[in-house]
SERO-4910 file (N, C-alpha, C, O; in steps of 0.05 Angstrom, whole numbers):
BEGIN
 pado doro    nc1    nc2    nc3   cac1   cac2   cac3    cc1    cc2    cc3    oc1    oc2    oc3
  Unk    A    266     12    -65    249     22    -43    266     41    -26    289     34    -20
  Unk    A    257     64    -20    274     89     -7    250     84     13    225     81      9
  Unk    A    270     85     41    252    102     59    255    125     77    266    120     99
  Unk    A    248    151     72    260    176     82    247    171    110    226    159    114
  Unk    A    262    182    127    261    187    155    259    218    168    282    223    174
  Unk    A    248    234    173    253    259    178    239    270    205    218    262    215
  Unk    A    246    277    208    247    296    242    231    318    240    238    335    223
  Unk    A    203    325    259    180    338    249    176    351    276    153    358    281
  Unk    A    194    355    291    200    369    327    175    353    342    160    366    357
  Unk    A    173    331    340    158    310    357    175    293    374    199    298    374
  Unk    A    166    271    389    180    256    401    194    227    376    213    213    381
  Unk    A    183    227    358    192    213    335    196    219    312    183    239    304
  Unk    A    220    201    289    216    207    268    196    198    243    193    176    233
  Unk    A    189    212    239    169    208    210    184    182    180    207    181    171
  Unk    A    167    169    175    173    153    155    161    156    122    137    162    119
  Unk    A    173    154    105    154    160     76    168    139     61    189    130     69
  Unk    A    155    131     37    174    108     19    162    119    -10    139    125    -18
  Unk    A    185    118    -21    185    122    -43    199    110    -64    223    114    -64
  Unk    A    186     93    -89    194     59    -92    196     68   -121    189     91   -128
  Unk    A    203     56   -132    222     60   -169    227     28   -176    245     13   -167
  Unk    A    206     22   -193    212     -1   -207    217     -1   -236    197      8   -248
  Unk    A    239     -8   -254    252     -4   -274    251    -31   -294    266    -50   -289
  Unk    A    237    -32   -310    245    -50   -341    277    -50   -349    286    -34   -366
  Unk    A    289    -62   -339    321    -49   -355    323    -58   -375    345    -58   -387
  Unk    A    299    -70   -387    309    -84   -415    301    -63   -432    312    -56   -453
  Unk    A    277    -51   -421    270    -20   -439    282      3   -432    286     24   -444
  Unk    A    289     -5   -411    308     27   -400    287     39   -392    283     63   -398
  Unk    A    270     26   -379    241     50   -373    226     51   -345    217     29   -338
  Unk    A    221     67   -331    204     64   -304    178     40   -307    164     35   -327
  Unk    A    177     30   -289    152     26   -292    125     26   -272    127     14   -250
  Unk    A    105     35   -278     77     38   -263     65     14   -254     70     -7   -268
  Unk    A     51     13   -234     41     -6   -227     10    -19   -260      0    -41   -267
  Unk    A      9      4   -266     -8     -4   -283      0    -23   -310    -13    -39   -323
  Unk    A     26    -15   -310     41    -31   -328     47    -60   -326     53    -75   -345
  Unk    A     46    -70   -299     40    -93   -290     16   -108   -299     16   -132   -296
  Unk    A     -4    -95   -310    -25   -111   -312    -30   -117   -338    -17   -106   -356
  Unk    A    -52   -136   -343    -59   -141   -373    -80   -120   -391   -103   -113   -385
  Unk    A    -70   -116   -405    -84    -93   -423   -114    -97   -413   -129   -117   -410
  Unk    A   -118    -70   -409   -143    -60   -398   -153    -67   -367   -176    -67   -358
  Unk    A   -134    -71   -357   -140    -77   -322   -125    -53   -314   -104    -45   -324
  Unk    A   -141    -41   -290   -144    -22   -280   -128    -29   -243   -142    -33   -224
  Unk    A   -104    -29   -242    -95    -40   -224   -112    -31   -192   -114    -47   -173
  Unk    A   -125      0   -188   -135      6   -173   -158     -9   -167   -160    -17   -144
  Unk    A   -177    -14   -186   -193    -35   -180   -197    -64   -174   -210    -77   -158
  Unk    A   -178    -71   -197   -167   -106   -189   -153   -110   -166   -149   -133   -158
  Unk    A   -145    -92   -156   -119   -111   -136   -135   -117   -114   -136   -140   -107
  Unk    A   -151    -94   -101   -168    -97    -70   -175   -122    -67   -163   -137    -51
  Unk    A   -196   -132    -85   -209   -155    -83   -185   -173    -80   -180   -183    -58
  Unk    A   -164   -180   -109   -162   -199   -108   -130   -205    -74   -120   -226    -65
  Unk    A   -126   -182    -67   -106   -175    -44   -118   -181    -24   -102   -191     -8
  Unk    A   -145   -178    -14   -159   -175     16   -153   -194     34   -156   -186     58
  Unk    A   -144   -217     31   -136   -234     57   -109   -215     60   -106   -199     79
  Unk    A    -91   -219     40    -62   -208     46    -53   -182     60    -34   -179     76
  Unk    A    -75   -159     49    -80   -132     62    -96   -137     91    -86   -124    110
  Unk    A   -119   -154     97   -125   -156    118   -107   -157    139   -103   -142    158
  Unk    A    -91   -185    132    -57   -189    152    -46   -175    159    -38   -172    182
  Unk    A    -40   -158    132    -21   -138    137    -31   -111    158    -17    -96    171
  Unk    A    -57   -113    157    -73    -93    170    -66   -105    202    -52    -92    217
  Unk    A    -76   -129    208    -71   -141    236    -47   -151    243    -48   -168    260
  Unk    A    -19   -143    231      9   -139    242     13   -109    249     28    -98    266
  Unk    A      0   -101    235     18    -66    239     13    -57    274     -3    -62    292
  Unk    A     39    -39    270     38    -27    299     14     -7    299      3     -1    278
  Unk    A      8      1    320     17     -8    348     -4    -37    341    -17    -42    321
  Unk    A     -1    -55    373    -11    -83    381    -42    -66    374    -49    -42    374
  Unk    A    -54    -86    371    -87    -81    367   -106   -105    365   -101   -126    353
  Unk    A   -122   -101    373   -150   -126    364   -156   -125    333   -167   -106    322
  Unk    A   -146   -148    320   -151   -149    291   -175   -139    287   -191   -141    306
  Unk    A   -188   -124    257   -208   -117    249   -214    -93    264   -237    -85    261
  Unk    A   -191    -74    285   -203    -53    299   -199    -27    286   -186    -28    265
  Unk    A   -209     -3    294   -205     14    282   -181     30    282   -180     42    303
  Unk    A   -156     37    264   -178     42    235   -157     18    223   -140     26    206
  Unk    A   -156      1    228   -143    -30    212   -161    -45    204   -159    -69    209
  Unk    A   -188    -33    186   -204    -40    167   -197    -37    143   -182    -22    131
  Unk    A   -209    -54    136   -197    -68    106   -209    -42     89   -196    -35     69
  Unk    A   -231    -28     94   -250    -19     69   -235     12     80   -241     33     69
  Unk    A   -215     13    102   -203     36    105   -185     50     87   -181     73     81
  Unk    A   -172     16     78   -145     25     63   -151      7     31   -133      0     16
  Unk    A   -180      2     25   -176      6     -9   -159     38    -26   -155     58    -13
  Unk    A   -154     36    -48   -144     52    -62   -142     75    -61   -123     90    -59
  Unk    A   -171     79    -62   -195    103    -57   -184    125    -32   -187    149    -34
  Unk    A   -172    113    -10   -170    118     17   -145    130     21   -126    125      6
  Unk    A   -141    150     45   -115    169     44   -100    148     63    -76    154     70
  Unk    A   -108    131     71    -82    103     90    -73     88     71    -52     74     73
  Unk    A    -92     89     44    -73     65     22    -52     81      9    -33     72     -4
  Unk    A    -55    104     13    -35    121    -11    -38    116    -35    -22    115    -54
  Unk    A    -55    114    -34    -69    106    -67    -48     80    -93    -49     77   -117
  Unk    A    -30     65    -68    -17     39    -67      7     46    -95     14     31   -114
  Unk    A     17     82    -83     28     87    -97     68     90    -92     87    102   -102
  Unk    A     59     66    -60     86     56    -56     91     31    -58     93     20    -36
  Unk    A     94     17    -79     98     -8    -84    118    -22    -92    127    -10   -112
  Unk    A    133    -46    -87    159    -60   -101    144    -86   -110    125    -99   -103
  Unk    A    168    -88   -134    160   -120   -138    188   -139   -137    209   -134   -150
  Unk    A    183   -162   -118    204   -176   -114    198   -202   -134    180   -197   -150
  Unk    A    210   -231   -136    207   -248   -148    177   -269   -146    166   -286   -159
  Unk    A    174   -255   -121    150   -271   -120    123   -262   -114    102   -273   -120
  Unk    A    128   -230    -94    111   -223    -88    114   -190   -102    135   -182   -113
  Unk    A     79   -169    -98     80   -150    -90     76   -136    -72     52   -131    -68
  Unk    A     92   -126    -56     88   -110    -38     83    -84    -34    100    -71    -46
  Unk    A     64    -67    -19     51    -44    -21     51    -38      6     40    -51     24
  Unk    A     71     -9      8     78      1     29     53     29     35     49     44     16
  Unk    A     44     32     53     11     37     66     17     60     91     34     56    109
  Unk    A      7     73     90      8     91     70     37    112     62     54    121     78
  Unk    A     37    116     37     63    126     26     82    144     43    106    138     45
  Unk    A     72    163     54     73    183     70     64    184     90     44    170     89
  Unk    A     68    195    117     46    208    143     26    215    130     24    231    111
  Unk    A     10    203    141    -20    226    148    -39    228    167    -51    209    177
  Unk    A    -41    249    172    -53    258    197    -80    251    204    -80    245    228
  Unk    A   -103    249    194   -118    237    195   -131    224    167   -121    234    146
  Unk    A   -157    199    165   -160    188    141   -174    194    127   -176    182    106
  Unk    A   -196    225    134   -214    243    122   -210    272    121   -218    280    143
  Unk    A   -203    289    109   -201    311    115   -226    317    123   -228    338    136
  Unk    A   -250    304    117   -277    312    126   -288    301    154   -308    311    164
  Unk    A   -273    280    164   -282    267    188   -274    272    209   -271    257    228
  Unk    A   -265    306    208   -254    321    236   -279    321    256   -301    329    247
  Unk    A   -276    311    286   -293    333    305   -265    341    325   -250    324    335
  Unk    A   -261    374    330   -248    378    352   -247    364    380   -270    358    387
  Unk    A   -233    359    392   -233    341    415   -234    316    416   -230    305    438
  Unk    A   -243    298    388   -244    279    390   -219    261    374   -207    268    353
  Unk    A   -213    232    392   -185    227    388   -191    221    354   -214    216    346
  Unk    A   -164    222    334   -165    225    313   -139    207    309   -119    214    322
  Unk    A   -136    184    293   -118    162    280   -109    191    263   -119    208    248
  Unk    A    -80    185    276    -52    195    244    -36    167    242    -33    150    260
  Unk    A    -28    168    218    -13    136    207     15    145    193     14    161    175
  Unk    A     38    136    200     68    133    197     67    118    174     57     96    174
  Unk    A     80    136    142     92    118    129    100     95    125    123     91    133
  Unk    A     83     71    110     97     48    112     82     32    140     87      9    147
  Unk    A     65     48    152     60     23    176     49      0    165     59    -22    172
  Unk    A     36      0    154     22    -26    140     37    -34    109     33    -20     90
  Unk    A     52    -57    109     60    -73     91     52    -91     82     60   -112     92
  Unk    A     36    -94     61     17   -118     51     48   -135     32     67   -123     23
  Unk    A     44   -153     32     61   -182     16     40   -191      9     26   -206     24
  Unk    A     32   -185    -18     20   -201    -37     32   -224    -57     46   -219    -76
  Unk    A     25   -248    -50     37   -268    -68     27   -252   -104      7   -238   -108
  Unk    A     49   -262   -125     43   -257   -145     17   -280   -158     -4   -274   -170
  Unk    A     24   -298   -153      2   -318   -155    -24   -313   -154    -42   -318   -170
  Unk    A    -25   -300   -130    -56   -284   -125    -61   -263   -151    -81   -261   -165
  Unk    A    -45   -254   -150    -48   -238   -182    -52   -247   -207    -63   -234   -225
  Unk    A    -45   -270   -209    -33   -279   -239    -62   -273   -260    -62   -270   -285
  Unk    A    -77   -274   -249   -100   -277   -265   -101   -244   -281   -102   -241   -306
  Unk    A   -102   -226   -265    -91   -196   -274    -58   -190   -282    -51   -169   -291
  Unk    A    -45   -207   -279    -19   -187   -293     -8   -203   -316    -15   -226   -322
  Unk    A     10   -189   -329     18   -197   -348     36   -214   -348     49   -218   -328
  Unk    A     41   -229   -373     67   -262   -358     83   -257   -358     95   -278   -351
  Unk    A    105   -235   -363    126   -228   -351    124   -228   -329    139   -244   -316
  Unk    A    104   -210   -314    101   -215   -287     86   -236   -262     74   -234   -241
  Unk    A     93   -252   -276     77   -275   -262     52   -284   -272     43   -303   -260
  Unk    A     43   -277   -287     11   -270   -302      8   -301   -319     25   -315   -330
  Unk    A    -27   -306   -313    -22   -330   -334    -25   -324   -373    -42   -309   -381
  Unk    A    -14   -332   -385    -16   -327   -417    -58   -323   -419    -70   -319   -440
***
C-alpha cells in the first residue's frame, strides 16, 4: 500500500493510494478479480456481501458526522460510484480485505450533479477505509484466500 501525499496550493495536502498485491509463488500481480472463484465478478459480489463493514467504515471517516449522512451513504460508494474508486485500492492482509475509498481526490461524486453555488462534497484519498473480514467473503473467494472449497 503506497500512499502519495502531494501539495495542490491549498491549505492541505492531498492523499491517493496505490496498492500492489503479488502471488510470489507465480511471480505475478494480482487483481482483485483474481481473488475470487471462477466466474465471480468481484464488483458485484463484494457490496452486498461488505455493507455492514463499508457502512462502518462510512460512519468513522472524517470529518465527525451523523452516521448515514450525506454523502456517507452506503449506495454512494458501491463500485459503480466515483467515492468507491471503483475499489481499485485494495490490500489483502491475513485476515481481512481492505479497500481504501476513494483511490484518489475527487472533487465532487457526479460530474453531472453540479449546481453553481451550491455546497458540493470533494473526498481525500483513502478517507474511507473499509476492513472487511475475509470470512465475510469466503463464500466468493477462492481457498487460497480464505474461500470455502
Amino acid at each position: 500500500v503506497y500512499r502519495e501525499t502531494y501539495h495542490a496550493d491549498g491549505p492541505d495536502f492531498n492523499n491517493a493510494y496505490r496498492t500492489f498485491t503479488f502471488d510470489m509463488a507465480r511471480g505475478a500481480r494480482l487483481q482483485l478479480a483474481d481473488l475470487m472463484k471462477s466466474g465471480v465478478d468481484p464488483l458485484t459480489a463484494i457490496p452486498s456481501l461488505a455493507h455492514p463493514y463499508i457502512v462502518a467504515a462510512l460512519d468513522a471517516a472524517p470529518p465527525p458526522h451523523q452516521p448515514g449522512s450525506y454523502p456517507f451513504v452506503a449506495e454512494r460508494w458501491t463500485p459503480d460510484k466515483v467515492y468507491s474508486g471503483g475499489y481499485k485500492a485494495w490490500a489483502l492482509t491475513p485476515d481481512e480485505l481492505m479497500i481504501y475509498m476513494p483511490d484518489y481526490p475527487v472533487g465532487r461524486d457526479s460530474p453531472t450533479d453540479f449546481t453553481p453555488g451550491v455546497m458540493q462534497w470533494s473526498m481525500d484519498g483513502g478517507t474511507v477505509q473499509a476492513r472487511i473480514p475475509l470470512a465475510a467473503l469466503a463464500g466468493i473467494l477462492r481457498p487460497e484466500f480464505g474461500g470455502t472449497p
